[in-house]
Residue frames as a rotation matrix with the C-alpha (Angstrom) as fourth column:
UNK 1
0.581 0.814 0.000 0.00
0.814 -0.581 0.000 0.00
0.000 0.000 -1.000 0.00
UNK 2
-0.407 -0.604 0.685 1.28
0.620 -0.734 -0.278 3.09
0.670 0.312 0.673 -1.24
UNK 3
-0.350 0.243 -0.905 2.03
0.772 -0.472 -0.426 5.61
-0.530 -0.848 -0.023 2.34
UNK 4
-0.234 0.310 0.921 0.04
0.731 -0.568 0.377 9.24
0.641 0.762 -0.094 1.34
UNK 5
-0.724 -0.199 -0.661 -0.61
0.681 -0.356 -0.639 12.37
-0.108 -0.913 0.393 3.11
UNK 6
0.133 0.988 -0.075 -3.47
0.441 -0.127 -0.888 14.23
-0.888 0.085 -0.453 3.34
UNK 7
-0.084 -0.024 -0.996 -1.90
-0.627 -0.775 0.072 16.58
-0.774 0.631 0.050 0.37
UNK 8
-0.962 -0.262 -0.076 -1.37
-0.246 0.713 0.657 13.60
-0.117 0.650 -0.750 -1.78
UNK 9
-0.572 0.766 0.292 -5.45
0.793 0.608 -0.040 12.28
-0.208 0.208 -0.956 -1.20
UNK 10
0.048 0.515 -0.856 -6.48
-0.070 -0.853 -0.517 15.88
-0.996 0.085 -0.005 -1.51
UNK 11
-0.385 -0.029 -0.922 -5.20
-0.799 -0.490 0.350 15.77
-0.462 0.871 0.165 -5.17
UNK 12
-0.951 0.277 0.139 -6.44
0.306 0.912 0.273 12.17
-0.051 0.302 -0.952 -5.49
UNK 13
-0.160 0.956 -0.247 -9.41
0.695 -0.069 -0.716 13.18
-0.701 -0.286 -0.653 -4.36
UNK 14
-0.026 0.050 -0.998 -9.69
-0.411 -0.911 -0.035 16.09
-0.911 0.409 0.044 -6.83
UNK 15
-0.653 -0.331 -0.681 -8.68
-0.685 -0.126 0.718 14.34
-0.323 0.935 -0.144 -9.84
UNK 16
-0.910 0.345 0.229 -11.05
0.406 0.854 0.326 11.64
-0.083 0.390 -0.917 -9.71
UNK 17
-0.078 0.685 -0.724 -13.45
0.382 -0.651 -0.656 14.53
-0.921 -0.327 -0.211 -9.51
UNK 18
0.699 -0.145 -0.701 -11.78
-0.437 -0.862 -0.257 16.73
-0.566 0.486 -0.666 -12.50
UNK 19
0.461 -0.681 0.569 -9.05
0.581 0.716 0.387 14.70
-0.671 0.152 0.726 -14.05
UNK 20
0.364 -0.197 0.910 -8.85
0.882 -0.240 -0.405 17.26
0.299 0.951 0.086 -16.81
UNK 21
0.983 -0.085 -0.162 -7.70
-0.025 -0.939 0.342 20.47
-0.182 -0.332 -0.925 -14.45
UNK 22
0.462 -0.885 -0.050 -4.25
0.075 0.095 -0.993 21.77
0.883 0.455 0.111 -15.57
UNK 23
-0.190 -0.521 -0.832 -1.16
0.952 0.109 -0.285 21.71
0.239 -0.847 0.475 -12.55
UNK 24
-0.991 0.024 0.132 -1.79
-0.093 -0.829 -0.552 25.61
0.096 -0.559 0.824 -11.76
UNK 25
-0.059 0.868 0.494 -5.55
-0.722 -0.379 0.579 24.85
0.690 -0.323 0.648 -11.20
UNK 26
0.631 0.145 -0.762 -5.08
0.330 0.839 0.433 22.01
0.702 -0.525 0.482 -9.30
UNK 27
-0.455 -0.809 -0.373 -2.11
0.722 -0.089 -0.686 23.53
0.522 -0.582 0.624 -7.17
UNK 28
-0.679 0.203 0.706 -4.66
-0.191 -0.977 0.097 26.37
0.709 -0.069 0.702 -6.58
UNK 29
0.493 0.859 -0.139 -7.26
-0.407 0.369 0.835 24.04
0.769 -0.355 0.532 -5.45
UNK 30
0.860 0.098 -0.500 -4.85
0.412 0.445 0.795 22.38
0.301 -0.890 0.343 -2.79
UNK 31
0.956 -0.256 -0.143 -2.63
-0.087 -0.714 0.694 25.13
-0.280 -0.651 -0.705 -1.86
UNK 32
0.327 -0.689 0.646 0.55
0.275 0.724 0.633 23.99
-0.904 -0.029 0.426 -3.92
UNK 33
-0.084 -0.239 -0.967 2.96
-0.700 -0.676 0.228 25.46
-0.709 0.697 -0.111 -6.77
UNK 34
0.454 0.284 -0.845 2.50
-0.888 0.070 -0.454 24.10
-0.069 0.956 0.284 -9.99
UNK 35
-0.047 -0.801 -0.596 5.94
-0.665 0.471 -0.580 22.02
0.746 0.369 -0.555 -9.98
UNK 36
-0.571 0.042 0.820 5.01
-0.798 0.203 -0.567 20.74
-0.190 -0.978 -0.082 -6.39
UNK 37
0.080 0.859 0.506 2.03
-0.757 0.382 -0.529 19.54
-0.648 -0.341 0.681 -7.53
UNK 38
0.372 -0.138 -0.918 3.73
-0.896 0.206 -0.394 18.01
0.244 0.969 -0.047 -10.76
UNK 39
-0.669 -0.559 -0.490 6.03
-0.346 0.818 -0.460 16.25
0.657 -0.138 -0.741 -9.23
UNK 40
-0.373 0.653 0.659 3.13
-0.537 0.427 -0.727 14.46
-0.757 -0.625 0.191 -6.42
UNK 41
0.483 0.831 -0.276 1.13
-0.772 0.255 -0.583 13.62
-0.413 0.495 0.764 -9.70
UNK 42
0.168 -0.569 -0.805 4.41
-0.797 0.402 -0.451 11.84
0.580 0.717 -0.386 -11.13
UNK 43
-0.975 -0.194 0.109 4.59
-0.222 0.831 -0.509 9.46
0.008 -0.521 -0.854 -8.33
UNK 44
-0.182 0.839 0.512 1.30
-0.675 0.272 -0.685 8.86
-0.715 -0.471 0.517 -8.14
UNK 45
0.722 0.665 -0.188 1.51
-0.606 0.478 -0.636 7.48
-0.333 0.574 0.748 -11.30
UNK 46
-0.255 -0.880 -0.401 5.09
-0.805 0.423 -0.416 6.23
0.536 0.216 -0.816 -11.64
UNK 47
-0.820 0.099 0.564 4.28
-0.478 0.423 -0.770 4.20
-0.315 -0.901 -0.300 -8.06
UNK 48
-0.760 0.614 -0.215 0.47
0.377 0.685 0.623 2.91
0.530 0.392 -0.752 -9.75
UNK 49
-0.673 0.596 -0.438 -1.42
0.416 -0.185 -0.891 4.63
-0.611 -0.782 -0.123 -7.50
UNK 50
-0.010 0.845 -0.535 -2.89
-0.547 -0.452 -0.704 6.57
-0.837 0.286 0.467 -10.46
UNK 51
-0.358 -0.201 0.912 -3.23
0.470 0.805 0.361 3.57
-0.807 0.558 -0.194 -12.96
UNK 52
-0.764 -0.202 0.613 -4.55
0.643 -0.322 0.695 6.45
0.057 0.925 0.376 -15.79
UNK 53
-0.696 0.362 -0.620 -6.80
0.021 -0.853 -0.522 8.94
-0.718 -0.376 0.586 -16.63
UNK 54
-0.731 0.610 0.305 -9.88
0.661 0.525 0.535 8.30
0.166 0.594 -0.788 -18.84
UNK 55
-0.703 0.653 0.282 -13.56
-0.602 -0.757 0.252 10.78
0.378 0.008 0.926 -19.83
UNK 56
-0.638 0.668 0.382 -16.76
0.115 0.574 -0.810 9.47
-0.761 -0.473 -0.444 -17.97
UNK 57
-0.881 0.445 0.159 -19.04
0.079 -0.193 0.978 8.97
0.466 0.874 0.135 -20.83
UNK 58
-0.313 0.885 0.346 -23.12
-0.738 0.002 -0.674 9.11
-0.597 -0.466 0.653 -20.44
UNK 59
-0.912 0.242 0.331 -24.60
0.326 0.918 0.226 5.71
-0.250 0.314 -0.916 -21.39
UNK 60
0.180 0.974 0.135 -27.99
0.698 -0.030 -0.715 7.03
-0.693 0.223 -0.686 -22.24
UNK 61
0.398 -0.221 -0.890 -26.78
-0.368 -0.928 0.066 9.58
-0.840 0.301 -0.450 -24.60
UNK 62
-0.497 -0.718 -0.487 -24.79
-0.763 0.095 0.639 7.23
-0.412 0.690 -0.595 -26.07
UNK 63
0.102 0.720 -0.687 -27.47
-0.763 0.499 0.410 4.48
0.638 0.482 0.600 -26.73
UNK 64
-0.219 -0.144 -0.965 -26.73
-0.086 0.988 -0.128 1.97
0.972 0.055 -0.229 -23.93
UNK 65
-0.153 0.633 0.759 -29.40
-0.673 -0.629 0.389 2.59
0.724 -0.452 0.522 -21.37
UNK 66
0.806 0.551 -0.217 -29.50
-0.283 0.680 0.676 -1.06
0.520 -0.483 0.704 -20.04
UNK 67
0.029 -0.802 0.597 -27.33
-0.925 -0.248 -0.289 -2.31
0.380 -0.544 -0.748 -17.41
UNK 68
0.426 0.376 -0.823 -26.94
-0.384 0.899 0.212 -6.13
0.819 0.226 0.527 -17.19
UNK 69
-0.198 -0.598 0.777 -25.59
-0.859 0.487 0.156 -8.53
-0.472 -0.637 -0.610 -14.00
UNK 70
0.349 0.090 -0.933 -25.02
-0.231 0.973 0.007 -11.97
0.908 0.213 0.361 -15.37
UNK 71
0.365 0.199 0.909 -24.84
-0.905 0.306 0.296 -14.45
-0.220 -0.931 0.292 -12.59
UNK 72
0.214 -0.181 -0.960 -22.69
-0.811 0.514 -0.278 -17.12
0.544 0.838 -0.037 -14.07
UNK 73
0.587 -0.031 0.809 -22.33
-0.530 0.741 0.413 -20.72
-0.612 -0.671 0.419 -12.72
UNK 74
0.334 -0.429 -0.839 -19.64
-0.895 0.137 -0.426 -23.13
0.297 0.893 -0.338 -14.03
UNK 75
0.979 -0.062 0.193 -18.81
0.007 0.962 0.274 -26.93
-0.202 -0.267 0.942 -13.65
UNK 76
0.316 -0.855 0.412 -15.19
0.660 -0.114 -0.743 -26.15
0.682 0.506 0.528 -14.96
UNK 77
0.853 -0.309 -0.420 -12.33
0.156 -0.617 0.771 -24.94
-0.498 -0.723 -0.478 -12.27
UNK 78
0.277 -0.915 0.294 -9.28
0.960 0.277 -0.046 -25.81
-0.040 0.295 0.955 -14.86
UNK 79
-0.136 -0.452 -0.882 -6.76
0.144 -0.889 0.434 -22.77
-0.980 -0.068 0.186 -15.39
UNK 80
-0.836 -0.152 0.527 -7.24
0.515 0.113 0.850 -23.59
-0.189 0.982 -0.016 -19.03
UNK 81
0.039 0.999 0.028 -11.37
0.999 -0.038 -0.031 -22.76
-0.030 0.029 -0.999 -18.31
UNK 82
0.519 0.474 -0.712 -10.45
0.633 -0.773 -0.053 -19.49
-0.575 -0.423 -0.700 -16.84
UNK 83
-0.498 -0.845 -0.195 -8.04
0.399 -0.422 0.814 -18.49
-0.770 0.328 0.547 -19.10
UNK 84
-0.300 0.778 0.553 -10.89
0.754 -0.162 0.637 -18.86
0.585 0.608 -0.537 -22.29
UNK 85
0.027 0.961 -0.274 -13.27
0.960 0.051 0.274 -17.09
0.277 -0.271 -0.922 -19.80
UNK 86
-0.046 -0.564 -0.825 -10.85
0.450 -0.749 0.487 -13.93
-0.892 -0.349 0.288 -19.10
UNK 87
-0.815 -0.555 -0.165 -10.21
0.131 -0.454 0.881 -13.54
-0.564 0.697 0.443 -22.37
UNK 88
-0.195 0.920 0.341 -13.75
0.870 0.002 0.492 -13.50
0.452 0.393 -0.801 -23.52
UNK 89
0.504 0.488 -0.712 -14.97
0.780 -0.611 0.134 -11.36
-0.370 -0.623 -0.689 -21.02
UNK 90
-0.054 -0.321 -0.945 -12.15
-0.052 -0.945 0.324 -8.56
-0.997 0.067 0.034 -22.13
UNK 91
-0.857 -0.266 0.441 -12.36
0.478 -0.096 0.873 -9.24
-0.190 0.959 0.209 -25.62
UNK 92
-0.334 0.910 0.247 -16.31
0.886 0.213 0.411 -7.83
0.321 0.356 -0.877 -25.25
UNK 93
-0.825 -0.357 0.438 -16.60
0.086 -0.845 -0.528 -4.21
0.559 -0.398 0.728 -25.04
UNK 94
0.180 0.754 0.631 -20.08
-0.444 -0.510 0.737 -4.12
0.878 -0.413 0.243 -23.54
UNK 95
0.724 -0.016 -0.690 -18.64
0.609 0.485 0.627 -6.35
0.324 -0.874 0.361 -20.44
UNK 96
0.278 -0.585 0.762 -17.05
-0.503 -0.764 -0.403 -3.28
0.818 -0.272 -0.507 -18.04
UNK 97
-0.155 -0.656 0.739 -16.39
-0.986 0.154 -0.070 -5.68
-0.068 -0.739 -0.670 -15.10
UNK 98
0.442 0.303 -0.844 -15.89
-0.148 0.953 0.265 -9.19
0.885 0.008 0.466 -14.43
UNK 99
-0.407 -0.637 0.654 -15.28
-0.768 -0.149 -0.623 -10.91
0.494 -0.756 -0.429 -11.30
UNK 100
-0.307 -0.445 -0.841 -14.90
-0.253 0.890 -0.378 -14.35
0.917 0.097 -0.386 -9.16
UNK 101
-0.167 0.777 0.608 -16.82
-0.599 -0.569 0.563 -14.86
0.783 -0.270 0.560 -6.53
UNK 102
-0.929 -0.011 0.369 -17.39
-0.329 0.481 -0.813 -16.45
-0.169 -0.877 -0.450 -3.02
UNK 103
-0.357 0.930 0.083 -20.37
-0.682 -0.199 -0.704 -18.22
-0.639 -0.308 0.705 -2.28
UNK 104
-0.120 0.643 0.756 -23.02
0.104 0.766 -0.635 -19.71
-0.987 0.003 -0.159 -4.38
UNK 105
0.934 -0.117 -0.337 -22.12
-0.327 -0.657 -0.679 -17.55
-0.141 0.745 -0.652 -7.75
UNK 106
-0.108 -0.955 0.278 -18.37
0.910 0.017 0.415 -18.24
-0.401 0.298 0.866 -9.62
UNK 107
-0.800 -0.573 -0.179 -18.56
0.469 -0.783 0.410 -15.29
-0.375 0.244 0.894 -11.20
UNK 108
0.356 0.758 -0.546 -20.70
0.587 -0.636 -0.501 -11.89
-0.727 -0.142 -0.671 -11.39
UNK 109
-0.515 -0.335 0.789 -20.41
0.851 -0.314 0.421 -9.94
0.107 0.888 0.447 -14.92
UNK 110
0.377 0.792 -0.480 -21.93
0.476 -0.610 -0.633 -6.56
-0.795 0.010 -0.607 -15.01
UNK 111
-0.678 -0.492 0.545 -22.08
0.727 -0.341 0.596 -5.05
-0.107 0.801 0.589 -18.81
UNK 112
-0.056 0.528 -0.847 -23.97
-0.351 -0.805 -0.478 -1.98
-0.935 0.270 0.230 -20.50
UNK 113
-0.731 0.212 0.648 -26.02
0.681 0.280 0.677 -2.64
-0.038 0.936 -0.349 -23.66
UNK 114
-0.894 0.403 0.195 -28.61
0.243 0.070 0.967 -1.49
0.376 0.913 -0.161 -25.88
UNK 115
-0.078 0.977 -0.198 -31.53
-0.926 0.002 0.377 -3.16
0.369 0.213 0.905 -25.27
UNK 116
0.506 0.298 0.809 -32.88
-0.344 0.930 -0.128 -6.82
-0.791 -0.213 0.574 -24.18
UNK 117
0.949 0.157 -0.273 -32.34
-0.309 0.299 -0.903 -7.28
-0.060 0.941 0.332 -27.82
UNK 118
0.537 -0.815 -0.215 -28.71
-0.163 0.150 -0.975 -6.63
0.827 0.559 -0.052 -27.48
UNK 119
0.053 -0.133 0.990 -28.17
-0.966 0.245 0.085 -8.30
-0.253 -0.960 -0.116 -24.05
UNK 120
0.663 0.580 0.473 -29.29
-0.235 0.762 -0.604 -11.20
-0.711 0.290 0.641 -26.13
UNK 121
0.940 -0.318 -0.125 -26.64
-0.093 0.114 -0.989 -10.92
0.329 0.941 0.078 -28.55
UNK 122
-0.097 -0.939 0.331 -23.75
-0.860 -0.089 -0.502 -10.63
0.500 -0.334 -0.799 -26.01
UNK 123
0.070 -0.166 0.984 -25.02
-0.625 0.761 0.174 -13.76
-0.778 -0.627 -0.050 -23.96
UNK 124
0.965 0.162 0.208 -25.09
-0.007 0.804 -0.594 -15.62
-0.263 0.572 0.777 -27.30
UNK 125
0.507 -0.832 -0.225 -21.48
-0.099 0.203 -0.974 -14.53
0.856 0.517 0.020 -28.05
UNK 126
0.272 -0.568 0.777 -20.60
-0.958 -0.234 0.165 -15.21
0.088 -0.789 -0.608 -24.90
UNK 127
0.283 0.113 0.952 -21.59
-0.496 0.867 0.044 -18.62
-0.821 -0.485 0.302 -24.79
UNK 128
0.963 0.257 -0.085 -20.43
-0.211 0.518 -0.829 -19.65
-0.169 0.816 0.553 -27.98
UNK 129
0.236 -0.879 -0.415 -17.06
-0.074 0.409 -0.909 -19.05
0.969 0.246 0.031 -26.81
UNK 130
-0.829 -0.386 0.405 -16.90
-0.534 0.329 -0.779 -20.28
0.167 -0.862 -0.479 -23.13
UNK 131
-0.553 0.463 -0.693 -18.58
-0.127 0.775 0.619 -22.97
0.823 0.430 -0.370 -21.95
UNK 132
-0.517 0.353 0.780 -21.02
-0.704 -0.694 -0.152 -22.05
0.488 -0.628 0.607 -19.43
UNK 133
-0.971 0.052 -0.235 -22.81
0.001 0.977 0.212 -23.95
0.241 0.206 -0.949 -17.16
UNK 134
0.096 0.992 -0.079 -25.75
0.994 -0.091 0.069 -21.78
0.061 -0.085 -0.995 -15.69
UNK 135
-0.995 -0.097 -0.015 -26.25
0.094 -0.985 0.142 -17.99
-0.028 0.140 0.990 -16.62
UNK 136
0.246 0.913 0.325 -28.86
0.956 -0.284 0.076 -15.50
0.162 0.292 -0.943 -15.51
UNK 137
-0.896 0.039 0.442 -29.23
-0.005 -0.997 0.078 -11.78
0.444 0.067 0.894 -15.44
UNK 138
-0.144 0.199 -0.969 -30.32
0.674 -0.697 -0.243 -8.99
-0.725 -0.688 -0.033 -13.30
UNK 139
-0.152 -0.194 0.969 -31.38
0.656 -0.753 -0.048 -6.05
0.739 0.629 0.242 -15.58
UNK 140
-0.799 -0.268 -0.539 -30.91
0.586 -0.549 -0.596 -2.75
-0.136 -0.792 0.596 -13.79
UNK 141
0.179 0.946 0.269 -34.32
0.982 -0.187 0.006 -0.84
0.056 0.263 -0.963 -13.19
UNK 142
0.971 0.149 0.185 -32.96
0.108 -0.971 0.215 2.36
0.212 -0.189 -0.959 -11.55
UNK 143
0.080 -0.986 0.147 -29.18
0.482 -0.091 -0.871 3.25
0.872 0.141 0.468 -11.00
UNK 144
0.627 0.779 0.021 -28.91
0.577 -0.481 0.660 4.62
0.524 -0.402 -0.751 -7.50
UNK 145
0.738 -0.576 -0.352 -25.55
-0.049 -0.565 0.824 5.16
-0.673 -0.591 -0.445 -7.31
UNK 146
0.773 -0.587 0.240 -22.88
0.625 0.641 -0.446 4.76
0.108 0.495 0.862 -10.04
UNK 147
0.935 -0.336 -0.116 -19.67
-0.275 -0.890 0.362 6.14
-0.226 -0.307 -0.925 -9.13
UNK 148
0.581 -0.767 -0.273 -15.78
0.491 0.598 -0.633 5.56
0.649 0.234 0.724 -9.98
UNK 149
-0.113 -0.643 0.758 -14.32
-0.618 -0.551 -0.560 7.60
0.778 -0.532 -0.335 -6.93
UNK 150
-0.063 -0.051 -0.997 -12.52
0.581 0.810 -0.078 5.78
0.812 -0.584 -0.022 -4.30
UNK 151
0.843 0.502 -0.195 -13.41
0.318 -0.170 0.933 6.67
0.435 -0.848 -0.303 -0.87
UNK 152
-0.054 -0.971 -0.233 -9.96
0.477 0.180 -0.861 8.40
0.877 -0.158 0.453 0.17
């Protein structure tokens, strides 16, 4: 874990706000000269702490109002299974997270489509390249929180 001080989560905390503010508005915003604030940002990312910097889009704007959870079950633990099943999942842009799972679930997919129509078209190309053994979905009715800022 990477040690920080409060100046360091102040600009963390800013940029995941603003990502796009140049080093003299950001140094303004947390009391810091430009070059001060330059060099903080350069470890943050040299070190991984900031792993990049990226625009929040609007999914309804752009046409992909629906929000899917697949719920995926598999008879297959091999490394060979999960390898296929990794590489599917990132090869598919409308799947934004995957993840492995405790419990009664192997693994919880949450993607951003279309429509039903085209929810329907990603679980068919899903399955056609990974062998699945039980898959349902969750469609999202209301969004009540969606957020990519960590709690610092």
């Amino acid at each position: 874990m990477q040690k920080l001080d409060h100046l360091d989560r102040r600009i963390l905390t800013i940029l995941q706000r603003t990502a796009g503010l140049s080093l003299e508005e950001l140094g303004e915003e947390v009391g810091l000269s430009r070059n001060a604030v330059w060099r903080r940002v350069k470890v943050l990312e040299e070190t991984g702490v900031i792993r990049g910097r990226v625009a929040l889009l609007d999914p309804e704007l752009l046409g992909l109002g629906l929000t899917v959870f697949m719920m995926i079950r598999t008879d297959r633990h091999t490394a060979d299974w999960l390898d296929t099943f990794a590489e599917a999942t990132r090869d598919m842009p409308e799947i934004l997270g995957a993840y492995r799972m405790t419990g009664d679930l192997d693994y919880l997919v949450r993607a951003r489509v279309a429509d039903v129509r085209a929810y329907d078209r990603l679980y068919r190309a899903l399955v056609a390249r990974v062998d699945l053994h039980d898959v349902s979905a969750s469609f999202v009715m209301e969004e009540l929180k969606e957020t990519t800022a960590l709690p610092l």
